[in-house]
N, C-alpha and C positions, 0 to 999 in steps of 0.2 A: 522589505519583502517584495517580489517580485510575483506579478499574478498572468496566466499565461490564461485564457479561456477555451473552454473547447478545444483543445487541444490533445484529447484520448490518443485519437487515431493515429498521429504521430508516435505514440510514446509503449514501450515496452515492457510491460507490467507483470511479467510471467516467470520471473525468476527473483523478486526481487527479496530482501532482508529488510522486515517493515518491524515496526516498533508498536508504541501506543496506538491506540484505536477510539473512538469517541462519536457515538450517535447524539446528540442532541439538538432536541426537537426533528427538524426536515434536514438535517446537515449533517451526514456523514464525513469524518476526516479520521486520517490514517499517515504515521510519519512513515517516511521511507527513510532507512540509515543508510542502502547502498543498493546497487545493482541495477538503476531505473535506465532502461535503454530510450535515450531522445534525441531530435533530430540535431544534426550537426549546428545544427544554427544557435540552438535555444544555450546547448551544451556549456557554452563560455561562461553563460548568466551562473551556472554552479558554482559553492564556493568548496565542493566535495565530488571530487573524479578520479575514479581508480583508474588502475594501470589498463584495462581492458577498455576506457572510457566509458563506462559507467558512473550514472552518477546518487547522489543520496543528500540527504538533509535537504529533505521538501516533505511538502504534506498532500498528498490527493485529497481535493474537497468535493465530495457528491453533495448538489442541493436540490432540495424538493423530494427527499428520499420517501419511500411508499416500503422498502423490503431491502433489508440487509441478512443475508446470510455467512459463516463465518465458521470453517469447518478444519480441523485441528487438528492432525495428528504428530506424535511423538515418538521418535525412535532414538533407540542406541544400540551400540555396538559392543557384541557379545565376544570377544577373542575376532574372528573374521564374521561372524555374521550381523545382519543389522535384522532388529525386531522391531516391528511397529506395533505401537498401541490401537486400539480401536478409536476411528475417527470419533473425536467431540464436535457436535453440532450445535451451534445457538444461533438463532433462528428472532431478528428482532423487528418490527414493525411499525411505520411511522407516519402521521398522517399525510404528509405528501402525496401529491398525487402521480409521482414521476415511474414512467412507462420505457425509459431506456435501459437494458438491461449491460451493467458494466462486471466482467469475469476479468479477476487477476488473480495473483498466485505467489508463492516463494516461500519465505519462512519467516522464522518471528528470532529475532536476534537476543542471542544467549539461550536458545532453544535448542536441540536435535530436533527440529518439528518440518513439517509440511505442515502451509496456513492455504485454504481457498477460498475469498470471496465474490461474493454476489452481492451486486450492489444494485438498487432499480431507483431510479432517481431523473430527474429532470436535466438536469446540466454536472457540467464537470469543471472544475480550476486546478490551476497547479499552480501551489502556492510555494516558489520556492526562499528558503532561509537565508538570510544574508549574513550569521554567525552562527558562532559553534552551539551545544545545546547547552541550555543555561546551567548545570551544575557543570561543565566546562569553562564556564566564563569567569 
């Protein structure tokens, strides 16, 4: 595994297709399976890159987390129209003390969903995977 620090600002977190999700203690992480836009440099270190250059199978790691929000909605398609569910909100809390506030967004895979989170936490890693996920191996 490969760990990138501080490195947000860089990276594209706005469309992407995230997976599992896991608060514990002051340490928020969240897999990403595909869509994570990052700088041309880092892009090679992935061992997963779509055709768009995007990439997936890494984890965002928030530490020193104080407030994770994580807001949910679901939709499908009716003949041509698409209907959304009313957003589910869960709203978790953690004693950190972190005061940067990190907004991304995309969807949750194998979902029809719109996922948005709010993360307030001290620092950021990007942890990326150097094989496939373990019930592929």
């Amino acid at each position: 595994m490969k760990i990138i620090e501080n490195c947000w600002d860089g990276l594209g977190a706005f469309d992407c297709q995230y997976g599992a999700e896991l608060l514990f203690g002051e340490t928020f992480t969240v897999y990403v399976s595909n869509w994570l836009f990052v700088p041309d440099d880092i892009a090679p270190l992935f061992s997963r890159i779509n055709e768009a250059g995007c990439v997936g199978h890494c984890l965002l790691k928030f530490v020193g987390v104080s407030r994770v929000r994580t807001e949910v909605k679901i939709y499908s398609r009716i003949e041509d129209e698409v209907r959304w569910s009313e957003p589910v909100t869960v709203e978790r809390l953690s004693s950190g003390k972190g005061v940067v506030e990190y907004d991304f967004s995309g969807t949750f895979k194998g979902f029809q969903s719109s996922v948005d989170f709010l993360v307030v936490a001290d620092s950021f890693e990007l942890h990326i995977l150097d094989r496939d996920e373990p019930a592929n191996e």
